[in-house]
C-alpha positions in Angstrom: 18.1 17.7 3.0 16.0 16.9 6.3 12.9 18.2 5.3 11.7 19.2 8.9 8.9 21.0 7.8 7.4 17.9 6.5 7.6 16.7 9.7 4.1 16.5 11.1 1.4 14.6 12.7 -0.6 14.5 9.6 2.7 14.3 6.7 1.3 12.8 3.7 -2.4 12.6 4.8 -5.6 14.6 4.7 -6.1 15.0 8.3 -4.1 14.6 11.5 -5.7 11.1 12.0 -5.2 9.9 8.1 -7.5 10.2 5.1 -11.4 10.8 5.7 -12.6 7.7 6.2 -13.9 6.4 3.2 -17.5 5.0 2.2 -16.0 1.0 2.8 -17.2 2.3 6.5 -20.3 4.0 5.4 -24.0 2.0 5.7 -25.2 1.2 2.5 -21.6 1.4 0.9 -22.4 -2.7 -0.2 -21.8 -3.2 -4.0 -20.5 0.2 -4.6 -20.8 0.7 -8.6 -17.3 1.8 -10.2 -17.2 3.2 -13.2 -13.2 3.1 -13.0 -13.3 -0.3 -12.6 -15.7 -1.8 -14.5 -17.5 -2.8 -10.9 -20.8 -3.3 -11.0 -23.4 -3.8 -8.0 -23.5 -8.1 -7.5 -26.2 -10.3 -6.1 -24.4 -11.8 -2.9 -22.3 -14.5 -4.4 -24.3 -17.6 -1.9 -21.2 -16.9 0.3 -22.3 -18.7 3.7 -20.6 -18.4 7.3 -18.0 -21.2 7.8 -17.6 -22.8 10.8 -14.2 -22.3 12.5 -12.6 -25.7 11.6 -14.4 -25.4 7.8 -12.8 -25.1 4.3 -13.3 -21.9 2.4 -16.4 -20.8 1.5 -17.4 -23.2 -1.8 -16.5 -26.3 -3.4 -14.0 -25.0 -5.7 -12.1 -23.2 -3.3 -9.0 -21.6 -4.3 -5.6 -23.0 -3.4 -2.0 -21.4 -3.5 -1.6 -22.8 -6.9 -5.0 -21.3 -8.5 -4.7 -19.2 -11.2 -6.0 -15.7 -11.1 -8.7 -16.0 -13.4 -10.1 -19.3 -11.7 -9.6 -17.8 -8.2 -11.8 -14.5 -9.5 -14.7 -16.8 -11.0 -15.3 -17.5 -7.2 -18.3 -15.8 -6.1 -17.7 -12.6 -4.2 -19.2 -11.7 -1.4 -20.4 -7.4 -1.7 -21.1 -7.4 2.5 -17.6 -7.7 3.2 -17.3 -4.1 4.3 -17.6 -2.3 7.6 -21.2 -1.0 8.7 -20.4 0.3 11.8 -17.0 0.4 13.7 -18.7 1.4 17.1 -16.4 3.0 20.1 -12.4 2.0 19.6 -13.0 -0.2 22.4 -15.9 -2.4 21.2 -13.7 -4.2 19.1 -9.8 -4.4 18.2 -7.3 -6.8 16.9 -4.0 -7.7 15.7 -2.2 -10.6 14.3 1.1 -12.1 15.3 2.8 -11.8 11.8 2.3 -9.1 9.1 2.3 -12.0 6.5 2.4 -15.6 6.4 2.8 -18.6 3.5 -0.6 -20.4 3.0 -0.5 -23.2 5.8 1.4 -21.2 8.4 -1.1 -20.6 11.2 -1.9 -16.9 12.6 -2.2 -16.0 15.7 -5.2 -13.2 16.3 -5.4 -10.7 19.4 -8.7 -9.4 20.3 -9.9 -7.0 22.7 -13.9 -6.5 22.9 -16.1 -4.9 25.2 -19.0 -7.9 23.9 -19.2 -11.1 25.4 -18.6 -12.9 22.3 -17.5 -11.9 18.6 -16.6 -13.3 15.3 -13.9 -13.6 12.8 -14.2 -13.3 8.7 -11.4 -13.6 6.4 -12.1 -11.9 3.3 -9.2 -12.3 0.2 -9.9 -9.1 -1.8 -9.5 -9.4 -5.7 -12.1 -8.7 -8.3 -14.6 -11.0 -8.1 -17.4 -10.0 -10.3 -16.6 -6.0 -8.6 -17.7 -7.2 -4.9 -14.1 -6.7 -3.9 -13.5 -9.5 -1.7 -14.6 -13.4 -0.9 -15.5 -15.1 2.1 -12.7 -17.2 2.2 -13.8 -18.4 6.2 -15.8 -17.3 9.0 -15.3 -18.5 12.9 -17.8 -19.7 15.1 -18.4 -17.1 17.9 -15.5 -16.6 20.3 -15.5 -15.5 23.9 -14.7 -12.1 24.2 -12.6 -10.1 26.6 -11.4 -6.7 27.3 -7.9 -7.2 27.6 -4.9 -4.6 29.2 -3.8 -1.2 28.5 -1.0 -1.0 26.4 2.7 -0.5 27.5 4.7 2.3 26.1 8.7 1.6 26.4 11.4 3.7 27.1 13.8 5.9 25.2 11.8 4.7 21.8 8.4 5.5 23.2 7.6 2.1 21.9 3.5 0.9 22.2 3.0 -2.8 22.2 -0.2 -3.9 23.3 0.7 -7.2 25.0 -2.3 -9.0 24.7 -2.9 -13.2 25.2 -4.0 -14.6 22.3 -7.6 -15.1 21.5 -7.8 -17.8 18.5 -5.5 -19.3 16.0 -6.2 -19.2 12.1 -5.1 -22.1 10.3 -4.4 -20.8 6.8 -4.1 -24.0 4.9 -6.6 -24.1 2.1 -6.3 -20.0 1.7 -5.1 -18.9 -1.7 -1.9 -16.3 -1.3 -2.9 -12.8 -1.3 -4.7 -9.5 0.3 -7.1 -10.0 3.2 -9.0 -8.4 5.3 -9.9 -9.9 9.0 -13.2 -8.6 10.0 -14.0 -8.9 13.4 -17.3 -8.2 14.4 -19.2 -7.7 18.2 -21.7 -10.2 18.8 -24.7 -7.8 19.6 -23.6 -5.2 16.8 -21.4 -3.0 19.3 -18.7 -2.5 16.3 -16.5 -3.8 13.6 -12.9 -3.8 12.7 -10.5 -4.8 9.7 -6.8 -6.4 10.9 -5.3 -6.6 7.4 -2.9 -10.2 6.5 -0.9 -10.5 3.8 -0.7 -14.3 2.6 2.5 -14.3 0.5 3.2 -16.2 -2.4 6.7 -18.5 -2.0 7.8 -17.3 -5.3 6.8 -14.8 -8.0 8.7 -16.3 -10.7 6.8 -15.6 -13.9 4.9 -13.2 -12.4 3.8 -9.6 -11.6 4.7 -9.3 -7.4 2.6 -6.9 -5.3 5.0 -5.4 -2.9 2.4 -4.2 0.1 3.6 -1.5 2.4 3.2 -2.8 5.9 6.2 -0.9 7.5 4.3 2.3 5.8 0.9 1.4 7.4 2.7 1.0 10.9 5.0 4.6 10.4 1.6 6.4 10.6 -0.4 4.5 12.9 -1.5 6.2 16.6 -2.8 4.0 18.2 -1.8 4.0 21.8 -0.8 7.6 21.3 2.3 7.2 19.8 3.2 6.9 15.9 6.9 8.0 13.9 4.9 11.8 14.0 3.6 12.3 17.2 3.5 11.7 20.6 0.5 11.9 22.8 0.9 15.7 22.8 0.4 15.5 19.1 4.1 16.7 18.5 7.0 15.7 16.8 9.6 15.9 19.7 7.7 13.4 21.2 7.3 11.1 18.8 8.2 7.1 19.0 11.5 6.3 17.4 10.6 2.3 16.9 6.9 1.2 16.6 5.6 -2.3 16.7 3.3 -3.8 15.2 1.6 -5.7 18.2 -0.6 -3.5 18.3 -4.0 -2.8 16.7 -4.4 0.0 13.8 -7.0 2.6 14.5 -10.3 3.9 12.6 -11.5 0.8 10.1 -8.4 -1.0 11.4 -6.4 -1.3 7.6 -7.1 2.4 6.4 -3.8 2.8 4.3 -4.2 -0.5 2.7 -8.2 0.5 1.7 -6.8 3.9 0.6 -3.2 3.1 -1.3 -3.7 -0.4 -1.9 -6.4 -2.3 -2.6 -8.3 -0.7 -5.6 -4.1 -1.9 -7.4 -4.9 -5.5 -6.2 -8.6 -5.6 -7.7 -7.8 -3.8 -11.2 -4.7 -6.6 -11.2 -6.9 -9.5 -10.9 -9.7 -8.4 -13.0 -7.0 -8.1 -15.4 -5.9 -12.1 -15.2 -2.2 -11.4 -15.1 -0.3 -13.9 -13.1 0.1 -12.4 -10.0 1.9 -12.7 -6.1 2.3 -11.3 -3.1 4.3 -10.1 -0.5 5.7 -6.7 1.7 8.7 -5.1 1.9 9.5 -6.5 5.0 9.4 -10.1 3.8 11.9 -8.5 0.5 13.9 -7.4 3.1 14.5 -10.5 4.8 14.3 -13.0 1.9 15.0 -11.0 -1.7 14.6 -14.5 -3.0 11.0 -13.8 -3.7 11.7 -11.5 -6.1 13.9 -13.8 -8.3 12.5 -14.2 -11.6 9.5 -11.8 -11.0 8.4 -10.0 -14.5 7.6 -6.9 -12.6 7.7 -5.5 -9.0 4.5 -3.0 -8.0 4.9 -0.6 -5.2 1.6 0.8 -4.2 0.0 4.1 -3.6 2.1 5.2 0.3 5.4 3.2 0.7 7.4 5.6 2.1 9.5 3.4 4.5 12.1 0.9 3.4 15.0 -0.8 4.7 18.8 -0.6 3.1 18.2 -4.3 2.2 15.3 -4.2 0.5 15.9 -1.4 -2.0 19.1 -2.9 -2.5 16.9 -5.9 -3.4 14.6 -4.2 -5.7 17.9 -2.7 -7.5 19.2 -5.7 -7.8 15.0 -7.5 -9.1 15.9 -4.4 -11.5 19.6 -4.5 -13.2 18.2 -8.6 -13.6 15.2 -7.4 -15.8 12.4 -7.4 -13.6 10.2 -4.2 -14.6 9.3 -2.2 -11.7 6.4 0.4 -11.0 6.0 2.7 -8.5 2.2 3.9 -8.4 2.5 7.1 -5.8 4.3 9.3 -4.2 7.4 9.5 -1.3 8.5 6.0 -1.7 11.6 5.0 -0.9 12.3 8.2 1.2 12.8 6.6 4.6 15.6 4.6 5.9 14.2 2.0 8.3 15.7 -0.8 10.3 13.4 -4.0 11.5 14.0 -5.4 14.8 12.6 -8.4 16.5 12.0 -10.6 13.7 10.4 -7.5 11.7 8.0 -6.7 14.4 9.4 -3.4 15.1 9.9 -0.3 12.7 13.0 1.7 13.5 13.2 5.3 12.9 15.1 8.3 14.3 14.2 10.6 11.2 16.0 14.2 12.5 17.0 12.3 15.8 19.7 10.0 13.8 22.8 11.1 16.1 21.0 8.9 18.6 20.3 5.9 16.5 22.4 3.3 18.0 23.3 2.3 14.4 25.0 6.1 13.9 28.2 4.4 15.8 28.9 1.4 14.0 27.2 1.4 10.4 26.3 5.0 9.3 25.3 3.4 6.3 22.3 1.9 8.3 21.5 4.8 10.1 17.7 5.6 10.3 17.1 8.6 8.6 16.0 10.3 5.2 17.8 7.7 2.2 18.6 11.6 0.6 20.2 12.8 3.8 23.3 12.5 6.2 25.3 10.7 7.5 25.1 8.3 4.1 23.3 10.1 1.6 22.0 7.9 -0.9 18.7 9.7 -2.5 15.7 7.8 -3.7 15.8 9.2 -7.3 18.5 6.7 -8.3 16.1 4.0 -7.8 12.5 5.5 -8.7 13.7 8.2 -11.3 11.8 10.5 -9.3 12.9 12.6 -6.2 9.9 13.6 -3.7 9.8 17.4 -3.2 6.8 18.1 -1.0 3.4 17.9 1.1 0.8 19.4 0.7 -0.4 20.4 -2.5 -3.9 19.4 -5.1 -3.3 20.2 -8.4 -4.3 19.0 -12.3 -2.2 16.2 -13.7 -1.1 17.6 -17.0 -0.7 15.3 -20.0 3.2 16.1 -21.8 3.8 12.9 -24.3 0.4 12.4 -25.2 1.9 9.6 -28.0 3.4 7.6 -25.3 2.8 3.9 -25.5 1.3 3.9 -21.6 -1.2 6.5 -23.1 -2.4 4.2 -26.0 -6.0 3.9 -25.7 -6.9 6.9 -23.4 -7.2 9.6 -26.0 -5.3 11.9 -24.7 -3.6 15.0 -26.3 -0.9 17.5 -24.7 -1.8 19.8 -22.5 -4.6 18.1 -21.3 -5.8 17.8 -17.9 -7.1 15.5 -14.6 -8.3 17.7 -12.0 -7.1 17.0 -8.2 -4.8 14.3 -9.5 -1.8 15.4 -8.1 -1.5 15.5 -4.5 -1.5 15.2 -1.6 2.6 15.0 -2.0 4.2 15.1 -5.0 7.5 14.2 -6.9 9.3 15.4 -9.6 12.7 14.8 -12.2 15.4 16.2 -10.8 18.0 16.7 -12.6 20.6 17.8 -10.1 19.8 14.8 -8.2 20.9 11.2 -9.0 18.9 10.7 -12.1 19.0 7.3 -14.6 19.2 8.7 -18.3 17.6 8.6 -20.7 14.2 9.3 -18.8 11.3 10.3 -20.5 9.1 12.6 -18.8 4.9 11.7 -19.6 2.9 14.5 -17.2 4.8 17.8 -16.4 2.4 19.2 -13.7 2.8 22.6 -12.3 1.7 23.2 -8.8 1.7 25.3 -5.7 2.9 23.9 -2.4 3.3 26.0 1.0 4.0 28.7 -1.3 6.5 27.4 -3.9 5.5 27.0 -7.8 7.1 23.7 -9.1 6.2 20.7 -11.0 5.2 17.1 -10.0 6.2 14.4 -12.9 5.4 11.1 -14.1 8.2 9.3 -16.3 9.8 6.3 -17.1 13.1 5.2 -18.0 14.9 1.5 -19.1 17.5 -0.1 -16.9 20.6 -1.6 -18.6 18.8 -5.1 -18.3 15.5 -3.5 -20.6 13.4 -3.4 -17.7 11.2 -0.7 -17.6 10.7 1.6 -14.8 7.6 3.6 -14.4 6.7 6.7 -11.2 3.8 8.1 -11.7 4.9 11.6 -9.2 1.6 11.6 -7.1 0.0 10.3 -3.7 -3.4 9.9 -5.7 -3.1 7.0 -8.3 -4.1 4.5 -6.9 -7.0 6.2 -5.1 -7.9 7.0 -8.4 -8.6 3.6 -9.7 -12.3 4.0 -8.0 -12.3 8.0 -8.9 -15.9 8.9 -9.4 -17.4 5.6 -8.0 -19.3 5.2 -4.4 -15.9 4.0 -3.3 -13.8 6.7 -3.7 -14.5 8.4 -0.6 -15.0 11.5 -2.5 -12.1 13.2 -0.6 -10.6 14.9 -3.7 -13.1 16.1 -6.1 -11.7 13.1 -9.0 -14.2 12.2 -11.5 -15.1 9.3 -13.7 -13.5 10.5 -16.1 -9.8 11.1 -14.4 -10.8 7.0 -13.0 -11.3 5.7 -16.1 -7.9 7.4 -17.8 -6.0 6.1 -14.8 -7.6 2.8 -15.1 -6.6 2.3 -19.0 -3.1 4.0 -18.2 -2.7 1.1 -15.2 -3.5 -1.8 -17.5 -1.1 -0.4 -20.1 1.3 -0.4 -17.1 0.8 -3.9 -16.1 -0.3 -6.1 -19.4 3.3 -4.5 -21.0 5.0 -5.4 -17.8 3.9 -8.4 -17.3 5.4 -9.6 -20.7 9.0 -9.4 -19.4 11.3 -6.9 -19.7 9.9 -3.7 -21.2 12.6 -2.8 -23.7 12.2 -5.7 -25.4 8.4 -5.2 -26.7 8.3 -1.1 -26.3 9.9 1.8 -27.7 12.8 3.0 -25.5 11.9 6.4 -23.9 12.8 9.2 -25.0 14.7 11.8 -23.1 13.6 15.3 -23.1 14.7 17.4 -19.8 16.1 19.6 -21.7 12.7 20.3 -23.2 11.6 20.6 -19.8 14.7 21.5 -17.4 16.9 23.7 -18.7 
């Protein structure tokens, strides 16, 4: 199946350019109050500026080796969000690495119109409900507006090229999510560049698996993304992007939008958590050895043979996995230099170079030709379609992942589903038994079908969970000032997400799911004839 029609500037998103921007870049957005999440508008924590050679922000600074729960009683700091991101050319940025180990040093890339401009690193987490902590500010930094980017052959390739503007020494910084602000002395604009400090092992614990190749698939800047060209059209599209380049809008919109209200409801929770991206599983599955459970966030549509092979493998070992959206797994990618380029022919994989010597590899749907292998096998789930916004319908109301929520059959979460969708498929690969939870009819371009959440036990009694829609995570803020408001989700759909999520990821985090829950219950034919 190629799917062409999918194939578009804005597939998977709300608008050619990615979701409408949410209130994160909004004046006045500053201790947003979330009745999802429990946050709650916070006096600023005493968080002061650090000079550039200081610790983090406080004497108890985290470390690699603090636990959750110690790391959260840190005080936040609520003015960690964008005010103003100004003209794309005030201020823009990238790092040399998509992640690092705590210690490694990172390079950042800065172009600014302003003479001068500073550097925040925020870790996002819980923290009270402010989101984030100042974990180290830079003394101001001579700005310069550096070259145009350079677009590369045959792949249609952007890579900014730009000399390096100051390096981050990440010693004291405790693994996990952040956010590097960079602001324009003089107030001329803001940006995030988002940095993923990994954790060197996740034994014992829950593993956030980020989606960096994702966030690079879909980003234009420079014109050129794995969608478009600078036509807008798909012909014209790059087949390899790189991530030496800046991200456009806020600078980390996927990870604001499909990520980070995951990483907050995990630490507030306490569980033992790490980090990493798919692109580190792919080129060191060691990380995932003895991990309780594996999350894959709300958009992580691009993977490599190697690392769902990995997560197979984290999987038939006992390690519980969750996938909390929509579309993952659907991409076969291939890293290149070091995992600084995305590879990608999509429809165009006759003249991948990989098509001669290792079909297997080729870059191209996982479902489709040359070496079919769909997605479904994996996630349980197969993805069907974009776009569609439809009510999440409740089907096993008695389900243990719907303890506590209330919940009977038939009942309903406006806009929940969307803005793609999967579904059990039962003519595709298919693990059995499966249990279907939420059997959701929809529309999309025309066609009545169904998206589905469900969950089935590996052979090792790990659970796997899919919750069949784009919008889950999203929906961890519904209803709060930090939902963007794009969808029309309520406090009520945020807080039966929220409850179903901590179900999710107390049970998981216990070890393998078959061992403390009942073993699901398979009912396609109730459903699928």
């Amino acid at each position: 199946m190629e799917n062409v029609p999918n194939e578009s500037p804005n597939d998977g998103q709300e608008s050619p350019r990615g979701p409408r921007r949410r209130s994160v870049l909004a004046a006045g957005a500053v201790g947003a109050a979330g009745a999802a999440l429990g946050l709650s508008a916070c006096d600023d924590g005493g968080a002061k500026p650090a000079s550039q050679a200081a610790s983090p922000h406080g004497a108890a600074a985290g470390t690699a080796a603090s636990s959750v729960q110690a790391e959260n009683d840190l005080p936040g700091d609520p003015t960690w969000r964008i005010r103003r991101t100004g003209p794309e050319e005030a201020i823009q940025g990238y790092t040399d690495r998509v992640s690092a180990l705590p210690g490694e040093d990172v390079v950042l890339h800065v172009s600014t119109t302003a003479p001068k401009f500073t550097v925040s690193a925020y870790r996002v987490g819980w923290y009270g409900g402010t989101q984030a902590r100042l974990v180290w500010r830079s003394e101001a930094q001579p700005g310069q507006r550096q070259a145009a980017p350079k677009v590369e052959g045959r792949t249609r390739t952007v890579r900014a090229h730009w000399k390096p503007s100051l390096t981050l020494s990440t010693g004291s910084w405790p693994a996990g999510a952040y956010l590097l602000r960079l602001d324009a002395v003089g107030g001329q604009g803001q940006r995030f560049v988002p940095l993923i400090l990994r954790s060197s092992s996740a034994r014992g614990k829950t593993l956030i698996m980020h989606g960096a190749a994702t966030w690079q698939a879909y980003n234009t800047w420079g014109g050129y993304s794995l969608y478009q060209g600078q036509n807008g059209a798909y012909a014209s599209r790059a087949l390899a992007v790189s991530f030496d380049r800046p991200y456009p809008d806020s600078g980390a919109e996927k990870f604001l939008v499909y990520e980070r209200a995951l990483v907050v409801l995990a630490e507030r929770l306490g569980i033992p958590l790490a980090y990493t991206t798919g692109i580190d599983v792919h080129a060191d599955p060691s990380i995932l050895q003895g991990a309780v459970a594996l999350l894959s966030p709300g958009h992580d549509e691009y993977w490599s043979p190697q690392q769902r092979a990995a997560v197979a493998k984290a999987r038939d070992t006992g390690s519980n996995v969750a996938f909390l959206g929509a579309n993952t797994c659907f991409r076969r990618v291939r890293f290149e230099d070091g995992g600084r380029t995305v590879v990608c022919y999509k429809t165009d994989y006759r003249d991948d170079p990989a098509y001669w010597h290792d079909r297997a590899l080729t870059t191209t749907d996982f479902r489709s030709g040359p070496a079919p292998d769909p997605e479904s096998s994996l996630t349980g789930v197969f993805y069907e379609g974009y776009p569609t916004d439809a009510p999440y319908v409740v089907h096993n109301a008695d389900h243990w992942l719907f303890a506590g929520t209330g919940v009977k059959a038939g009942d309903s979460f406006k806009h929940l589903v969307g803005v793609e969708y999967d579904r059990v498929t039962p003519s595709a690969p298919t693990p059995r038994p499966i249990e279907v939870l939420a059997h959701s009819p929809l529309v999309c371009n025309g066609n009545h079908s169904h998206s589905d959440t469900a969950y089935y036990t590996a052979r090792s009694g790990a659970g796997v969970f899919a919750v069949g829609t784009m919008r889950w995570v999203e929906a961890l803020m519904a209803g709060t000032h930090d939902d963007g408001g794009d969808h029309g989700m309520d406090v009520r759909t945020g807080r039966f997400v929220t409850r179903v999520t901590e179900n999710l990821l107390r049970a998981f985090a216990q070890g393998p799911a078959a061992l403390h829950h009942p073993a699901p219950r398979d009912n396609l034919h109730e459903i699928y004839a």
